[in-house]
C-alpha positions as a printed NumPy array, in Angstrom:
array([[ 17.668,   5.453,   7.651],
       [ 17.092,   3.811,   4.376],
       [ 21.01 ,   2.476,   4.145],
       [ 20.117,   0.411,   7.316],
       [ 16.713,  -0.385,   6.703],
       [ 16.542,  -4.128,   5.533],
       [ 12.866,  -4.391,   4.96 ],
       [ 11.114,  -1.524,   3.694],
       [  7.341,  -1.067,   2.215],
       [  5.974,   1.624,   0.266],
       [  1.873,   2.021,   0.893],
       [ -0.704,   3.929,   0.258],
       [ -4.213,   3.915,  -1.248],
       [ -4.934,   3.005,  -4.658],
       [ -3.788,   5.394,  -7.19 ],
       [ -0.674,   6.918,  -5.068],
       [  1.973,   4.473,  -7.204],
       [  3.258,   2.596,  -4.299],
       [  3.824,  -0.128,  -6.565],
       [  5.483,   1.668,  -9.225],
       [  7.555,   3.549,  -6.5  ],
       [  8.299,   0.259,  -5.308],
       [  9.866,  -1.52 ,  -7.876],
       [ 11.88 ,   1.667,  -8.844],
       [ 13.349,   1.871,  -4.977],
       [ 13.867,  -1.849,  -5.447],
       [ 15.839,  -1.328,  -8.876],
       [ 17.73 ,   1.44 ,  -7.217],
       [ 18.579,  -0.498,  -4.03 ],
       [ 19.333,  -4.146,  -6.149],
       [ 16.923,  -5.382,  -3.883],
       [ 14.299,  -8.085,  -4.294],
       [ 10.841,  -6.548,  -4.997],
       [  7.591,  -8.549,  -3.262],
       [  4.483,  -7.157,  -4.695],
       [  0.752,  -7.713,  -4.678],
       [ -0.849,  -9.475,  -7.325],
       [ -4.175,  -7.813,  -7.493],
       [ -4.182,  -9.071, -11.396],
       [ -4.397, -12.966,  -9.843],
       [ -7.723, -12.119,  -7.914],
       [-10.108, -13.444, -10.272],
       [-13.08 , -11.476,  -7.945],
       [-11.602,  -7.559,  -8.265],
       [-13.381,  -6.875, -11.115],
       [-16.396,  -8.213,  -9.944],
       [-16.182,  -6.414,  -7.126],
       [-16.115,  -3.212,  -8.146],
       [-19.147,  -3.97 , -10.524],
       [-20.646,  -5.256,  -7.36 ],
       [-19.264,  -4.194,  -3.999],
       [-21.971,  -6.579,  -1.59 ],
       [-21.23 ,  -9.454,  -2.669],
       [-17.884, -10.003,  -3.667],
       [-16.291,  -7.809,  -1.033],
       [-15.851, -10.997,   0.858],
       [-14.596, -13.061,  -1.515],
       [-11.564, -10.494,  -2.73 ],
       [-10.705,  -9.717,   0.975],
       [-10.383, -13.593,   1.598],
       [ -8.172, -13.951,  -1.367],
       [ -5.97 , -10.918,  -1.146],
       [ -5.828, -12.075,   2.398],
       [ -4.279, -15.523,   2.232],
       [ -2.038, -14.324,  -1.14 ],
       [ -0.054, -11.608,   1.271],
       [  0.069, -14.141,   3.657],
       [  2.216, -16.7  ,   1.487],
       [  4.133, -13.73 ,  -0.268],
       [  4.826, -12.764,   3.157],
       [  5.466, -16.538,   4.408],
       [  8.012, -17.062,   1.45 ],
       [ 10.122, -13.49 ,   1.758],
       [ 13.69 , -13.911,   0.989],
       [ 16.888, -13.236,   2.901],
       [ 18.22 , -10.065,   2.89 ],
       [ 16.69 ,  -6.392,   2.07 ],
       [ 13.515,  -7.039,   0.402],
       [ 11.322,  -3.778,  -0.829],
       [  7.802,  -4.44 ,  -0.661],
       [  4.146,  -2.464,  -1.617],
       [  1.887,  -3.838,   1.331],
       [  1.411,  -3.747,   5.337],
       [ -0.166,  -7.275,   6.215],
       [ -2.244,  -5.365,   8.777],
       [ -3.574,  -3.103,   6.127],
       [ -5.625,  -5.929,   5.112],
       [ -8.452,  -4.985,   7.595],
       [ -8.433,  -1.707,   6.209],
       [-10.259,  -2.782,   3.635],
       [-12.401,  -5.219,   5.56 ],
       [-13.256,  -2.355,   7.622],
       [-14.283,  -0.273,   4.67 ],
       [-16.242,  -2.726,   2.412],
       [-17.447,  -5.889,   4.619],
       [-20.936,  -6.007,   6.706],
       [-20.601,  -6.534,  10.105],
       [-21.368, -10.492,  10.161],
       [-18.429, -10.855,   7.25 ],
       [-16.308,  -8.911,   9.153],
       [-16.226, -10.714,  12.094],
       [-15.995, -13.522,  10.066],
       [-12.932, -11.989,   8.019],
       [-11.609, -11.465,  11.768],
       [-11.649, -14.816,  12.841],
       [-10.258, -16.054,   9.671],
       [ -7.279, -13.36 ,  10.095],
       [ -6.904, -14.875,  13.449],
       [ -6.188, -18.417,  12.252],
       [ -4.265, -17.578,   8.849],
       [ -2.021, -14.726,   9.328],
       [  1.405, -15.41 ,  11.295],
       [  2.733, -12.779,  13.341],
       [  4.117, -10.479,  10.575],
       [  7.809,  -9.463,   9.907],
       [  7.959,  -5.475,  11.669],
       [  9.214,  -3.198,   8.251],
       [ 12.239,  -1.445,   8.955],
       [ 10.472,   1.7  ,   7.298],
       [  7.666,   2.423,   5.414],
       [  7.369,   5.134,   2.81 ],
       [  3.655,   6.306,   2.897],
       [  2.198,   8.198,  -0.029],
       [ -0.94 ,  10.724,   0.17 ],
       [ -2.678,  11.794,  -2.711],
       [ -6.16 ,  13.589,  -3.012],
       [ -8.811,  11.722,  -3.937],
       [ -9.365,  13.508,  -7.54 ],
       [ -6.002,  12.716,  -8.071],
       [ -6.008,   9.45 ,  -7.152],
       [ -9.026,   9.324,  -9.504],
       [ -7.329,  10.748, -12.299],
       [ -4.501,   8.394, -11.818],
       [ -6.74 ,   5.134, -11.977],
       [ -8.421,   6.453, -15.133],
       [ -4.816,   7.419, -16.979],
       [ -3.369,   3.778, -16.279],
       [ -6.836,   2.367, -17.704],
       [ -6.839,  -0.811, -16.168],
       [ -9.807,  -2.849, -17.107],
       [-10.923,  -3.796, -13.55 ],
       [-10.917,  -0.674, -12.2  ],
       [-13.26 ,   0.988, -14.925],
       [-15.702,   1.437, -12.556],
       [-13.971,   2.666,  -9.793],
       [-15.699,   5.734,  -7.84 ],
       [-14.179,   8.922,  -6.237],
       [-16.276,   8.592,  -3.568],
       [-14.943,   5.026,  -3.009],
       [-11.193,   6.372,  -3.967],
       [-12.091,   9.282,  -0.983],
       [-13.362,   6.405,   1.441],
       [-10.264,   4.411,   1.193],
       [ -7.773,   7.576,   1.027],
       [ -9.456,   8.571,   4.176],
       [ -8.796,   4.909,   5.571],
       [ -5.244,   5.09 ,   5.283],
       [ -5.042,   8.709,   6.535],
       [ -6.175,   7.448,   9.872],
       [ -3.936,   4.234,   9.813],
       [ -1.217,   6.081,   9.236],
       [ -1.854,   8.527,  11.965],
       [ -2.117,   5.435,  14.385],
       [  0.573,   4.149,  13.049],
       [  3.657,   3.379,  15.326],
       [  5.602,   0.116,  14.442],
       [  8.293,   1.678,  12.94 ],
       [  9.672,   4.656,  11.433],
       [  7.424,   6.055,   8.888],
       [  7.979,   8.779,   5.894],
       [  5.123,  10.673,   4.489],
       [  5.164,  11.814,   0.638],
       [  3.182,  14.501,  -0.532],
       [  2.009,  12.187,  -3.949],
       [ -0.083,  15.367,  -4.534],
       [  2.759,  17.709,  -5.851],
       [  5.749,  15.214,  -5.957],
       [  6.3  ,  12.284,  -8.534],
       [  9.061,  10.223,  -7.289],
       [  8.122,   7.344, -10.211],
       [  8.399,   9.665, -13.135],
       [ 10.201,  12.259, -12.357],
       [ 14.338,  11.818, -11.833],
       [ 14.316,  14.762,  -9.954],
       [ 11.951,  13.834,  -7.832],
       [ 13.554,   9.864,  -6.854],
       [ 16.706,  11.001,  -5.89 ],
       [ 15.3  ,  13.53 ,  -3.926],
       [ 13.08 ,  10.999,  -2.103],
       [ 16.288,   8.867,  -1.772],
       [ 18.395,  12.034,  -0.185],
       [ 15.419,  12.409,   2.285],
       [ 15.382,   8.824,   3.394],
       [ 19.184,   8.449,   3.595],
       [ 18.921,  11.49 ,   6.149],
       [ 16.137,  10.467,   8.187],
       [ 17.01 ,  10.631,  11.39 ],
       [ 13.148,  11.105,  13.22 ],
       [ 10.842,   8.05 ,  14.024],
       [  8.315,  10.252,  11.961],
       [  8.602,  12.325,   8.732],
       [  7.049,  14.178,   5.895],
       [  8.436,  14.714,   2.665],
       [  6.743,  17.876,   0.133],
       [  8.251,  20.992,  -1.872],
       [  7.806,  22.759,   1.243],
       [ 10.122,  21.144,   3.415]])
């Protein structure tokens, strides 16, 4: 699968390193890596001091910046860290119901029908985990990020994912493996993908 794939994205809630895995299967690959810029939103630290009201504001933003990264992809294989449609996951999870129909119609009129990935590489981590791994990297505007809000948004993508049918998709158990620091771990990862012959897969020490 992943010598034919031409687009590829690596997802997964924050915490899981789908960016770090991304710019590592980019490296390996020589591809092109398109990544979020969460660091240009100048309302994510707000928002996590205040959820209400700047939820709005950061979905708006993160909305329209994946929609130019998206608009301005290059030619060729490209590795990116985001779904366009996973931008209403978040809607879904932090927006009242009047912004979120008004994040809908906006969606409506701004996003272009979306490139279809040629894979994506999905990675689940528990929530403590995911905790722990926010803390460790000690990013300033995530200080005050909960594990309740890091179980919310873990349990988000869990049901996406399950949904999810636009393409082949592999599953990584982020819980045990560590396919951005460990060696071991990547090329295992990049075995598994080169053999992946199923529409849908998961990928742990067990299997």
């Amino acid at each position: 699968m992943l010598d034919k794939a031409r687009y590829i994205v690596v997802e997964g809630p924050i915490g899981a390193g789908k960016t770090s895995l991304a710019q590592r299967l980019a490296a390996h690959l020589s591809a092109p890596a398109v990544l979020e810029l969460p660091a240009e939103n100048p309302f994510l630290a707000r928002f996590y001091q205040d959820m209400e009201r700047y939820a709005l504001p950061l979905q708006l933003h993160f909305l329209f910046q994946r929609v130019d990264l998206l608009a301005a992809l290059p030619e060729g294989r490209v590795v990116s860290d985001f779904l366009l449609e996973k931008d209403a996951l978040f809607a879904e999870l932090t927006l009242s119901d009047t912004e979120l129909a008004l994040y809908r119609r906006v969606y409506e009129l701004a996003a272009p029908p979306a490139a279809v990935p040629d894979l994506v590489v999905y990675l689940q981590a528990r929530p403590d985990t995911l905790s722990e791994r926010v803390r460790r990297r000690g990013l300033a505007a995530e200080r005050r990020i909960s594990e309740s809000y890091l179980a919310r948004v873990a349990e988000r993508y869990a049901r996406f994912f399950h949904q999810f049918d636009a393409c082949p998709l592999f599953i990584v158990d982020a819980e045990e493996l560590n396919p951005v620091d460990k060696d071991e771990d990547f090329l295992l990862l990049v075995d598994r993908l080169k053999a992946m012959r199923s529409f849908r897969e998961f990928f742990g020490y067990a299997q």
